[in-house]
PDB file of N, CA, C and O in Angstrom:
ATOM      1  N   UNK A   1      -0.982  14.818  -1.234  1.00  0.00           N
ATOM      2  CA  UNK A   1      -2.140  13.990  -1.005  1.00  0.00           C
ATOM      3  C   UNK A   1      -2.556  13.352  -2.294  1.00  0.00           C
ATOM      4  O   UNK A   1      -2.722  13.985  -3.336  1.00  0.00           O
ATOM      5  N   UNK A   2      -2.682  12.328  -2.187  1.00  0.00           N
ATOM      6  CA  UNK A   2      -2.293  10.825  -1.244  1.00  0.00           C
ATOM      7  C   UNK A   2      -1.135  10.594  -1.239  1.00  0.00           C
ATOM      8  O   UNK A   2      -0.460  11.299  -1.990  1.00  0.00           O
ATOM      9  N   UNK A   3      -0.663   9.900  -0.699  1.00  0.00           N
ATOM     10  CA  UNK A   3       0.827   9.301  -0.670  1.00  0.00           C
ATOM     11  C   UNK A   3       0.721   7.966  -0.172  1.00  0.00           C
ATOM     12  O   UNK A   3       0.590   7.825   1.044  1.00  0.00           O
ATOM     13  N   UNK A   4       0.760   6.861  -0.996  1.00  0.00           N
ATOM     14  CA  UNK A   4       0.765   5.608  -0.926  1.00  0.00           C
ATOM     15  C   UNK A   4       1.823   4.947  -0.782  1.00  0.00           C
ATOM     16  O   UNK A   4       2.658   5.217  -1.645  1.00  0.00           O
ATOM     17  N   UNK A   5       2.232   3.952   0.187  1.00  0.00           N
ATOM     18  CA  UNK A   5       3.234   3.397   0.724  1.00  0.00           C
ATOM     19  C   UNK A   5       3.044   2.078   0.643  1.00  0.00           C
ATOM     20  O   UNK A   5       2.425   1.586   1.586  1.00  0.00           O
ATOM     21  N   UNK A   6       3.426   1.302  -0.281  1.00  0.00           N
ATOM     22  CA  UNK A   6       3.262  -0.249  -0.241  1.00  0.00           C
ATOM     23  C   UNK A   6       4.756  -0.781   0.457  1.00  0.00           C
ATOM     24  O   UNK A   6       5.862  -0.361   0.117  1.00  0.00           O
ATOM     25  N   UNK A   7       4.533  -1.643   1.343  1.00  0.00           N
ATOM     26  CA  UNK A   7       5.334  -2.947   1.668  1.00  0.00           C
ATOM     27  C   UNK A   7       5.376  -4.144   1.330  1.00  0.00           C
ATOM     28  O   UNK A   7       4.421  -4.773   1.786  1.00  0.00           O
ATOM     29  N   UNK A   8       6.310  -4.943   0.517  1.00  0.00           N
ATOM     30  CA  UNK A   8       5.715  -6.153   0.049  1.00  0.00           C
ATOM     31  C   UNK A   8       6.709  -7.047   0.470  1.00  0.00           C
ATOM     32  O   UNK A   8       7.366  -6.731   1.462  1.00  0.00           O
ATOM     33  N   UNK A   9       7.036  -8.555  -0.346  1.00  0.00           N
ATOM     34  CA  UNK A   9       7.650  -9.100  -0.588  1.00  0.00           C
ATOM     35  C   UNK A   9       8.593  -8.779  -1.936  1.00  0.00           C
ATOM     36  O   UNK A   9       7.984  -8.245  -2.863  1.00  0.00           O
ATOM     37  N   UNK A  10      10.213  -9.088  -2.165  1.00  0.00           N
ATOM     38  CA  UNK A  10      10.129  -8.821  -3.125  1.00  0.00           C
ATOM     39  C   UNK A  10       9.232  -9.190  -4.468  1.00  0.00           C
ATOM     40  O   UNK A  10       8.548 -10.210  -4.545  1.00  0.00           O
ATOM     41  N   UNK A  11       9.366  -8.033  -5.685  1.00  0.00           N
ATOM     42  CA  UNK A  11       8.889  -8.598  -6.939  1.00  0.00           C
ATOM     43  C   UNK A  11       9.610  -7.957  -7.808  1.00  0.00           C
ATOM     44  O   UNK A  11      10.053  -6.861  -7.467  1.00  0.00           O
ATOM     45  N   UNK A  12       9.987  -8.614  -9.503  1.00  0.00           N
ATOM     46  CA  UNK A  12      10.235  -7.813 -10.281  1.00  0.00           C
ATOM     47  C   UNK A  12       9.556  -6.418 -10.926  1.00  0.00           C
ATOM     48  O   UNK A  12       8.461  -5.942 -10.628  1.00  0.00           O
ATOM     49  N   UNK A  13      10.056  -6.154 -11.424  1.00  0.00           N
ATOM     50  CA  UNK A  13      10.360  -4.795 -11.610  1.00  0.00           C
ATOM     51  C   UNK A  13       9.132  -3.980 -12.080  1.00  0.00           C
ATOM     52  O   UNK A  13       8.612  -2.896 -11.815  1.00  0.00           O
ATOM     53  N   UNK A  14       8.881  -5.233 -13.070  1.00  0.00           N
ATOM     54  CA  UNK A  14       7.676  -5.192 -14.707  1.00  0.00           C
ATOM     55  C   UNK A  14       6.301  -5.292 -13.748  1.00  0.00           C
ATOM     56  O   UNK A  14       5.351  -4.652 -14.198  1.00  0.00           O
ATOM     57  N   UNK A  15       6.032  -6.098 -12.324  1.00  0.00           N
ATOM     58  CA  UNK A  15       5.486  -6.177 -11.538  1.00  0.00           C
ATOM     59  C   UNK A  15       4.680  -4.996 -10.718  1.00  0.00           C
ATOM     60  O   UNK A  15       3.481  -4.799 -10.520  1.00  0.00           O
ATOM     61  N   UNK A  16       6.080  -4.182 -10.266  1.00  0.00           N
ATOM     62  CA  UNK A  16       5.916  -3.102  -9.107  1.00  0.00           C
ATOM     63  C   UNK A  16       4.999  -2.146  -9.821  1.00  0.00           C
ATOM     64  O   UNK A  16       3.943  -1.714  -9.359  1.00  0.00           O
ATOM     65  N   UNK A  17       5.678  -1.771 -11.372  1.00  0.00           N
ATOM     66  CA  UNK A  17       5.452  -0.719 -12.193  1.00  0.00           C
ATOM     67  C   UNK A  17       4.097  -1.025 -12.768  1.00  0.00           C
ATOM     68  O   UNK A  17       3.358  -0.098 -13.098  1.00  0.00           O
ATOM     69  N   UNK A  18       3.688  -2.451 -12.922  1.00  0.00           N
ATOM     70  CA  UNK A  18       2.064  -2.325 -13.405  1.00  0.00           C
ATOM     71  C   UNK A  18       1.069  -2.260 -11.836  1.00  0.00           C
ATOM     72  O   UNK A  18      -0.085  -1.837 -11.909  1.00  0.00           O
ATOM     73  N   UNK A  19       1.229  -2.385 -11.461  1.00  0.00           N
ATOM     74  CA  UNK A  19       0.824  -2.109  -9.614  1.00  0.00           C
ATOM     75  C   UNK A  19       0.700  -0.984  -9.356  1.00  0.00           C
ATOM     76  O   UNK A  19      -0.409  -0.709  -8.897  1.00  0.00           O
ATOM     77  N   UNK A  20       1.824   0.344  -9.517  1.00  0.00           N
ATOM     78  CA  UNK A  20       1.416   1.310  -9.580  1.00  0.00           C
ATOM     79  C   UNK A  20       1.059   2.125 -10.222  1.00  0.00           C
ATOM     80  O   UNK A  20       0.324   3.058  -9.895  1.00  0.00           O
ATOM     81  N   UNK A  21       1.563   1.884 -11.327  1.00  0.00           N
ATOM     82  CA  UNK A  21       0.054   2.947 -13.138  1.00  0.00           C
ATOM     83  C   UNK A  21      -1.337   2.053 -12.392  1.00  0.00           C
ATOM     84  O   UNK A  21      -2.108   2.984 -12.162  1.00  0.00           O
ATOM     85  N   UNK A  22      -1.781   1.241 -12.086  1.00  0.00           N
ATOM     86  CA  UNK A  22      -3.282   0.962 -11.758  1.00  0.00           C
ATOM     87  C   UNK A  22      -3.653   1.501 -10.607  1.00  0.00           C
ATOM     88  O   UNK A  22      -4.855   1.763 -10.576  1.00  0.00           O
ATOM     89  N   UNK A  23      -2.956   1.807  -9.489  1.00  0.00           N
ATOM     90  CA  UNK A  23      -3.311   2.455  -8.364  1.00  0.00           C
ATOM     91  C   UNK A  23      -3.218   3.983  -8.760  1.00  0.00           C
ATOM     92  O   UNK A  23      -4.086   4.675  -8.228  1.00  0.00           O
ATOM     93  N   UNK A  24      -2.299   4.669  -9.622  1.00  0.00           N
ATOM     94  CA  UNK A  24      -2.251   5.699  -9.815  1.00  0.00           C
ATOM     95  C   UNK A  24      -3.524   6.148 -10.957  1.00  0.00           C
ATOM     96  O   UNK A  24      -3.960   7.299 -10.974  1.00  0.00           O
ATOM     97  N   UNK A  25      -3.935   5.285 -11.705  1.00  0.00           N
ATOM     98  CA  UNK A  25      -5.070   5.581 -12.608  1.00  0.00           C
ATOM     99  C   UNK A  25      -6.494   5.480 -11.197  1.00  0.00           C
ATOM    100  O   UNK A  25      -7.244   6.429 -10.973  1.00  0.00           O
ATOM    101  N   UNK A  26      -6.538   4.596 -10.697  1.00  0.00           N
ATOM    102  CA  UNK A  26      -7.820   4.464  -9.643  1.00  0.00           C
ATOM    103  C   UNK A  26      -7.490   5.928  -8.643  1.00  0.00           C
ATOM    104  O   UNK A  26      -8.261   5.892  -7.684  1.00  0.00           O
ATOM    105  N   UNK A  27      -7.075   6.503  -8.617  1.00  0.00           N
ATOM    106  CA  UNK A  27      -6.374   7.604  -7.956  1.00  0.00           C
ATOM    107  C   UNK A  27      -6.909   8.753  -8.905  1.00  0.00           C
ATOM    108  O   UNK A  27      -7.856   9.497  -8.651  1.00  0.00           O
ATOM    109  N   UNK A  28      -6.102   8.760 -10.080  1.00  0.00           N
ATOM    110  CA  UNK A  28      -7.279   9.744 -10.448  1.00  0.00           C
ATOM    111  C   UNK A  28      -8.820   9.711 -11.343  1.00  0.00           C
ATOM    112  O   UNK A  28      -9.415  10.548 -12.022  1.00  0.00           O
ATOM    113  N   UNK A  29      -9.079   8.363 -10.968  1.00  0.00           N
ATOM    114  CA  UNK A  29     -10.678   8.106 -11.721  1.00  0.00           C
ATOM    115  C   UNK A  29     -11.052   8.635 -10.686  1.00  0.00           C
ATOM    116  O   UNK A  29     -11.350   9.824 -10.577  1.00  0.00           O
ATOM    117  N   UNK A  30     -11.085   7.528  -9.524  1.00  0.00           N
ATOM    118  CA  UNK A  30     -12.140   7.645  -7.795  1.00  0.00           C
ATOM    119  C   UNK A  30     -11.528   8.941  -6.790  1.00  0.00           C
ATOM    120  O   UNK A  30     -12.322   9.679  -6.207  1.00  0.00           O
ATOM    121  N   UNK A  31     -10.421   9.074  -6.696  1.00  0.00           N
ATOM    122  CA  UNK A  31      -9.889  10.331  -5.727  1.00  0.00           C
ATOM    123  C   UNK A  31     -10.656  11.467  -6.153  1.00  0.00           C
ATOM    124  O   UNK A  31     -11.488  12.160  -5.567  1.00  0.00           O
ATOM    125  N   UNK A  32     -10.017  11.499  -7.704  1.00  0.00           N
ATOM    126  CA  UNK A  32     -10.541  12.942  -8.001  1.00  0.00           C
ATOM    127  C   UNK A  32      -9.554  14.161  -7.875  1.00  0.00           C
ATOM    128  O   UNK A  32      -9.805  15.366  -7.895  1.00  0.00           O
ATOM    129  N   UNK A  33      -8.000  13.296  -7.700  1.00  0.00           N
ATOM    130  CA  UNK A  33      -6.637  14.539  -7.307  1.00  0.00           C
ATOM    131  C   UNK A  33      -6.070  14.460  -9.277  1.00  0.00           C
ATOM    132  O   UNK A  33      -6.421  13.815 -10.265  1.00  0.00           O
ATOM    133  N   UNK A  34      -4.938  15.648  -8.929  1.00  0.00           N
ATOM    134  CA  UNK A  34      -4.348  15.754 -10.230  1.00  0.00           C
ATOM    135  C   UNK A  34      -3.335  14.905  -9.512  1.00  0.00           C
ATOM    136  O   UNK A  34      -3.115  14.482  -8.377  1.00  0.00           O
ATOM    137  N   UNK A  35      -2.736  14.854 -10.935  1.00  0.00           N
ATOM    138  CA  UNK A  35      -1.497  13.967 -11.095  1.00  0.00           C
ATOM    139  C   UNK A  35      -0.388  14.425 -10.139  1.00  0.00           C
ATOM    140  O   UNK A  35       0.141  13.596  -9.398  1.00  0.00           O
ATOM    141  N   UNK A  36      -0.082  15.487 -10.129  1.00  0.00           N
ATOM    142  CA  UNK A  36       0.992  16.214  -9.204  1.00  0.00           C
ATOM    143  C   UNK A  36       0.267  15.848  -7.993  1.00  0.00           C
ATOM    144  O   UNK A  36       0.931  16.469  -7.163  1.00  0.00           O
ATOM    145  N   UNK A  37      -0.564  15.310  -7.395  1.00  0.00           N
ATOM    146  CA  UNK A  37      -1.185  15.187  -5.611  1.00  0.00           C
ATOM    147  C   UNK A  37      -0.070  13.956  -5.558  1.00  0.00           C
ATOM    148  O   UNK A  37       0.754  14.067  -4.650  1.00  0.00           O
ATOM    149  N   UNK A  38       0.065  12.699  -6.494  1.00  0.00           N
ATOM    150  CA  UNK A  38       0.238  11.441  -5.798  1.00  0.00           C
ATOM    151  C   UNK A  38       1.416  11.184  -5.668  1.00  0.00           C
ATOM    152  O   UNK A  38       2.069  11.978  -6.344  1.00  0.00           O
ATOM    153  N   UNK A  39       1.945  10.586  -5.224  1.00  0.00           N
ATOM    154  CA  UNK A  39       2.918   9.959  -4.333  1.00  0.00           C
ATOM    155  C   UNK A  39       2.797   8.664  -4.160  1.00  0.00           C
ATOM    156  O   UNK A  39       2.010   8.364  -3.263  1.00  0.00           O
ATOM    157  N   UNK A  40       3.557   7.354  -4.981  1.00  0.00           N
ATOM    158  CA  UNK A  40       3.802   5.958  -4.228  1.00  0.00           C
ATOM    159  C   UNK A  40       5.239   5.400  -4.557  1.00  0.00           C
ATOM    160  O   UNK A  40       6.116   5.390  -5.421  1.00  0.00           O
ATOM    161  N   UNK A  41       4.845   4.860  -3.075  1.00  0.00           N
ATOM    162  CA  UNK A  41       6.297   4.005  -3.245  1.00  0.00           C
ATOM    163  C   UNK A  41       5.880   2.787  -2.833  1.00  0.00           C
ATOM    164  O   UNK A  41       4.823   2.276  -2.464  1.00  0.00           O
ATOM    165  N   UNK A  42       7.301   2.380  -3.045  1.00  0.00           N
ATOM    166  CA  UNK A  42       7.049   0.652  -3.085  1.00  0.00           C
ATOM    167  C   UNK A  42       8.956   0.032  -1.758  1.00  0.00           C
ATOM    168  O   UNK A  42      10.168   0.153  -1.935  1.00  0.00           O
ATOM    169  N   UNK A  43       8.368  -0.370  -0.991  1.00  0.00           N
ATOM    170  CA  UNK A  43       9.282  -0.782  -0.241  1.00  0.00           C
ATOM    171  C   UNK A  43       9.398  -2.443  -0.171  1.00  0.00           C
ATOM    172  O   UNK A  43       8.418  -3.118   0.143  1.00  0.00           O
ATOM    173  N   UNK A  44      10.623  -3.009  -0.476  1.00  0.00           N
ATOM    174  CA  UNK A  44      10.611  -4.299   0.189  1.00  0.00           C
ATOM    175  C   UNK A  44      11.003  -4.682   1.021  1.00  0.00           C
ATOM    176  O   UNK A  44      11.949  -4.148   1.601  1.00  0.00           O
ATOM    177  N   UNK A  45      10.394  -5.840   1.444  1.00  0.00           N
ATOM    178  CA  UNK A  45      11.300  -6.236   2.952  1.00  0.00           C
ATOM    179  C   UNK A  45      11.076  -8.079   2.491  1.00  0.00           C
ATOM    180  O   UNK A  45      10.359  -8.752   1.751  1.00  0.00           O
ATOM    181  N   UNK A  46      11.903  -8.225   3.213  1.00  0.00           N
ATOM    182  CA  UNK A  46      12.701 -10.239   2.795  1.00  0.00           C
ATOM    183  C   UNK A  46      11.170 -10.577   3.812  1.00  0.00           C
ATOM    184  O   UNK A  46      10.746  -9.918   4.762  1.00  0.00           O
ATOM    185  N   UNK A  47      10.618 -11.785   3.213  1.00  0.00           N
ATOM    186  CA  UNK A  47       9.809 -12.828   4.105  1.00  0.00           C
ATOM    187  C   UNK A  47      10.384 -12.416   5.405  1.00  0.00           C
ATOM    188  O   UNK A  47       9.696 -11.600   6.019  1.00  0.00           O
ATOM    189  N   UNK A  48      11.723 -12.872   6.084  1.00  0.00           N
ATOM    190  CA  UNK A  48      12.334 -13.368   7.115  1.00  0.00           C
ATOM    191  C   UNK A  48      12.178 -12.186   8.223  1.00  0.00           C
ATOM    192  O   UNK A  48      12.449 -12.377   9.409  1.00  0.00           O
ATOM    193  N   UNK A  49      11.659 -10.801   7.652  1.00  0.00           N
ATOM    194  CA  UNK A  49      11.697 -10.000   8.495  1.00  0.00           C
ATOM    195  C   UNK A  49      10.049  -9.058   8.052  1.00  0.00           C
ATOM    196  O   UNK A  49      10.048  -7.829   7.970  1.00  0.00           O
ATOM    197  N   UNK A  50       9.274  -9.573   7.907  1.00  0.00           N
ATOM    198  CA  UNK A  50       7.891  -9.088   7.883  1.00  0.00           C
ATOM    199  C   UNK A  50       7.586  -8.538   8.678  1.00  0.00           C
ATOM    200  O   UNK A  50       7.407  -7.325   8.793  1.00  0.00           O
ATOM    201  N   UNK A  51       7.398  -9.923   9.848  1.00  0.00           N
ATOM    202  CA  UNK A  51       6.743  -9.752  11.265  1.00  0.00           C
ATOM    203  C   UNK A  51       7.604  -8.509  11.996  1.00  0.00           C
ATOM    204  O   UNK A  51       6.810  -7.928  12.735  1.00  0.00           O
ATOM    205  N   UNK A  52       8.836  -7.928  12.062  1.00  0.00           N
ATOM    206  CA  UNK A  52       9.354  -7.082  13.044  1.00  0.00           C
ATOM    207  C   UNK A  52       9.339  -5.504  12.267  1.00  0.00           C
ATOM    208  O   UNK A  52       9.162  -4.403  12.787  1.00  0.00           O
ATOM    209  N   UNK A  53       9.599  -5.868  10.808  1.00  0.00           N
ATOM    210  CA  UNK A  53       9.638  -4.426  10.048  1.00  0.00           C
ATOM    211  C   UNK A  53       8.212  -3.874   9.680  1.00  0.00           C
ATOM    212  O   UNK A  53       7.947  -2.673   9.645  1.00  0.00           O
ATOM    213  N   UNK A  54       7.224  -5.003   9.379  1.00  0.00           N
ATOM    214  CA  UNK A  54       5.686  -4.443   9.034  1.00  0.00           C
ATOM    215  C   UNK A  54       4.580  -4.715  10.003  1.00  0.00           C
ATOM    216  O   UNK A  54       3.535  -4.075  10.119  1.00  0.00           O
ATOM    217  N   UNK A  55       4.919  -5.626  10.594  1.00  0.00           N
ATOM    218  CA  UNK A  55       3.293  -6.270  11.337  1.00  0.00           C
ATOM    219  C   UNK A  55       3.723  -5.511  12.659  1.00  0.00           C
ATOM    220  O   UNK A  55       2.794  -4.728  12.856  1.00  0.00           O
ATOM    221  N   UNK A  56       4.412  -5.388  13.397  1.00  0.00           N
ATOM    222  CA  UNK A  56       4.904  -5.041  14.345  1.00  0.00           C
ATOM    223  C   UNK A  56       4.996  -3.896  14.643  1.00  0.00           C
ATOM    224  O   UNK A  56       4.627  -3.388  15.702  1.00  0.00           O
ATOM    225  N   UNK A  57       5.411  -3.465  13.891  1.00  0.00           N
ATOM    226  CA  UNK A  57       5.612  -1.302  13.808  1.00  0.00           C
ATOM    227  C   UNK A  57       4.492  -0.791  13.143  1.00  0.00           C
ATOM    228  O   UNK A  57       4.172   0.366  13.414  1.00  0.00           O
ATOM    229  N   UNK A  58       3.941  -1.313  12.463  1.00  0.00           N
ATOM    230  CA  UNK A  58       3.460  -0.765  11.422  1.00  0.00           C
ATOM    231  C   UNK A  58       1.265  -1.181  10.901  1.00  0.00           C
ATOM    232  O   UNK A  58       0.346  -0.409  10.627  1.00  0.00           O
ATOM    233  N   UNK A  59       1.301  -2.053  10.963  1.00  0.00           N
ATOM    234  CA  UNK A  59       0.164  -3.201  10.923  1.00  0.00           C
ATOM    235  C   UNK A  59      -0.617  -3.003  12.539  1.00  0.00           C
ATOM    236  O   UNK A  59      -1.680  -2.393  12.644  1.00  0.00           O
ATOM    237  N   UNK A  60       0.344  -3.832  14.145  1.00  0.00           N
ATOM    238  CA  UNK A  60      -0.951  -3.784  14.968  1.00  0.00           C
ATOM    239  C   UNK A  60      -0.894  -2.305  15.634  1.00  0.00           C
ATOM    240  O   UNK A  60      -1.333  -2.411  16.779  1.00  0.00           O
ATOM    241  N   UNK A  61      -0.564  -1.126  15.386  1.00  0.00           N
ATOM    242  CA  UNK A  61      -0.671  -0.013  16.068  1.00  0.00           C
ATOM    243  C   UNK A  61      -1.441   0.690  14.954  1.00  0.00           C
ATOM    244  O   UNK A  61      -1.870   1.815  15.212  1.00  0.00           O
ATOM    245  N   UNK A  62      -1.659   0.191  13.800  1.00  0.00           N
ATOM    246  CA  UNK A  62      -2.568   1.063  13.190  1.00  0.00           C
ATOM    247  C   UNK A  62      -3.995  -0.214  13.068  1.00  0.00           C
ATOM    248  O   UNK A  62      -4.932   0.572  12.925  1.00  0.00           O
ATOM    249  N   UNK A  63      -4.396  -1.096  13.053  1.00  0.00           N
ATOM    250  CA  UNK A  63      -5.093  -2.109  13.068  1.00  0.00           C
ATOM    251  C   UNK A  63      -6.475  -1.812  12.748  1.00  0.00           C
ATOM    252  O   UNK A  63      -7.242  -2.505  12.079  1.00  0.00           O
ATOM    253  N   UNK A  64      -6.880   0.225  13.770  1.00  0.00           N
ATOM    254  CA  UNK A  64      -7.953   0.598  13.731  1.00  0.00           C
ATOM    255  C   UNK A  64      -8.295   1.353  12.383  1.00  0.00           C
ATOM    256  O   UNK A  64      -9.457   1.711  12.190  1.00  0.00           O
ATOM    257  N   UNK A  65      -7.123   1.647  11.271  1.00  0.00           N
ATOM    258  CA  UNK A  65      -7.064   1.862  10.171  1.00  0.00           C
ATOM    259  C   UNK A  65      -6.956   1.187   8.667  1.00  0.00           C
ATOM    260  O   UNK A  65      -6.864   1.594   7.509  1.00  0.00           O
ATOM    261  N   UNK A  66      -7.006   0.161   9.227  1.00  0.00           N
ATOM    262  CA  UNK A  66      -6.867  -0.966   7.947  1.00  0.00           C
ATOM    263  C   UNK A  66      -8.620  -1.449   7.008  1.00  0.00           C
ATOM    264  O   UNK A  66      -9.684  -1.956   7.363  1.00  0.00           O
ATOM    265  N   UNK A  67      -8.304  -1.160   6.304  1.00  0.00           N
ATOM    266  CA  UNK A  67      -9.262  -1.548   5.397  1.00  0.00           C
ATOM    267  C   UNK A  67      -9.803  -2.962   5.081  1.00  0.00           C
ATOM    268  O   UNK A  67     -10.934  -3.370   4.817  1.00  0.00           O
ATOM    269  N   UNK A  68      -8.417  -3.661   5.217  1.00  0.00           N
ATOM    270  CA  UNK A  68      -8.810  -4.868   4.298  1.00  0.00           C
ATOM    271  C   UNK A  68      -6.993  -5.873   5.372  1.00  0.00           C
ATOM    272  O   UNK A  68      -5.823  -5.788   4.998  1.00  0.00           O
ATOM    273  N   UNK A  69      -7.415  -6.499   6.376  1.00  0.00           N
ATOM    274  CA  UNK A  69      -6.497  -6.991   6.995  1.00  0.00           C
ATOM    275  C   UNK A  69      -6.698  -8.371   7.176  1.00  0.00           C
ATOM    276  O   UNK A  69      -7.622  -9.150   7.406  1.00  0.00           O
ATOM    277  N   UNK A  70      -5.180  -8.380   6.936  1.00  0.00           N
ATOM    278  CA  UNK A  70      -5.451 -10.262   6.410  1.00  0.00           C
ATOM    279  C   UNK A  70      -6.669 -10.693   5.220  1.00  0.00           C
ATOM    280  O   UNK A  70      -7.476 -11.621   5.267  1.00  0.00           O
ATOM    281  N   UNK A  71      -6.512  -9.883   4.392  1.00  0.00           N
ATOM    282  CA  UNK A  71      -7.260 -10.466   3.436  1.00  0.00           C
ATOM    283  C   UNK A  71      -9.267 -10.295   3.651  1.00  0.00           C
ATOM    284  O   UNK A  71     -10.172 -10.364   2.820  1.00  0.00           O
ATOM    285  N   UNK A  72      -9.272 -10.050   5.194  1.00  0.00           N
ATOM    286  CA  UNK A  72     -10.839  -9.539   5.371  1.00  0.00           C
ATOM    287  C   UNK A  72     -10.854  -8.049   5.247  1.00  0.00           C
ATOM    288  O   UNK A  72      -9.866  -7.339   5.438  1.00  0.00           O
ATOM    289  N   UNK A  73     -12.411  -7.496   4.810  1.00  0.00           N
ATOM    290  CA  UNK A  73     -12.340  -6.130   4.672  1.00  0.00           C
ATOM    291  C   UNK A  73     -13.092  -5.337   6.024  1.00  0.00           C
ATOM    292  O   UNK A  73     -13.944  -5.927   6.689  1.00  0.00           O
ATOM    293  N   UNK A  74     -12.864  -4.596   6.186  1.00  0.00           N
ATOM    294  CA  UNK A  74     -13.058  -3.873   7.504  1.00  0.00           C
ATOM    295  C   UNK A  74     -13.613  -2.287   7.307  1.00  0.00           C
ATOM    296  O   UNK A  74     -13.678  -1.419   8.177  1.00  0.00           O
ATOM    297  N   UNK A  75     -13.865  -2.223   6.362  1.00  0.00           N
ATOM    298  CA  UNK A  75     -14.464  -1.055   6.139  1.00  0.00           C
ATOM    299  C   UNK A  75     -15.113  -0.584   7.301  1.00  0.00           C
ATOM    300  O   UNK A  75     -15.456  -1.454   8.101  1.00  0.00           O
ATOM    301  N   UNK A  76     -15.326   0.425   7.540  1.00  0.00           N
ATOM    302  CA  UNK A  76     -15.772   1.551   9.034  1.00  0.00           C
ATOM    303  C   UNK A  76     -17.333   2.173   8.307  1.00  0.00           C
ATOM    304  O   UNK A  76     -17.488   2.550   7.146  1.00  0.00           O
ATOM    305  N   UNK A  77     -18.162   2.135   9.195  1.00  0.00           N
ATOM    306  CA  UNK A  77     -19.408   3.164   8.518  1.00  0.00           C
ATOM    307  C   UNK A  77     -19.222   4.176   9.180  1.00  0.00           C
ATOM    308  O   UNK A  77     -19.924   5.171   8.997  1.00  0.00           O
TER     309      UNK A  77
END
């Protein structure tokens, strides 16, 4: 706990790796876990197959869990 799973488009390398030291530092400022809790990865998938590998499987069956979809935030009270 946590285990963070990003899907993106591709990116280089120098990219992925400053993406996750900042999620992994906000992880342990705001979480409040040790270093041994986290877990991220970084998956890509081509433009050409978004819609069937992420939005589809993944995006509208969880929809009621999204934070921040399409760019609006959805926070839950």
């Amino acid at each position: 706990m946590p285990y963070i799973a990003i899907k993106s488009f591709p990116k280089d390398q120098e990219t992925k790796e400053a993406v996750v030291e900042k999620i992994n530092e906000i992880l342990l400022e705001l979480w409040g876990c040790p270093q041994e809790a986290i877990t991220i990865s970084i998956e890509e998938v081509a433009p050409a197959d978004w819609e069937e590998k992420v939005i589809k499987p993944e995006i509208n069956p969880k929809k009621e869990c999204m934070m921040i979809l399409s760019g609006k935030k959805s926070y839950q009270q």
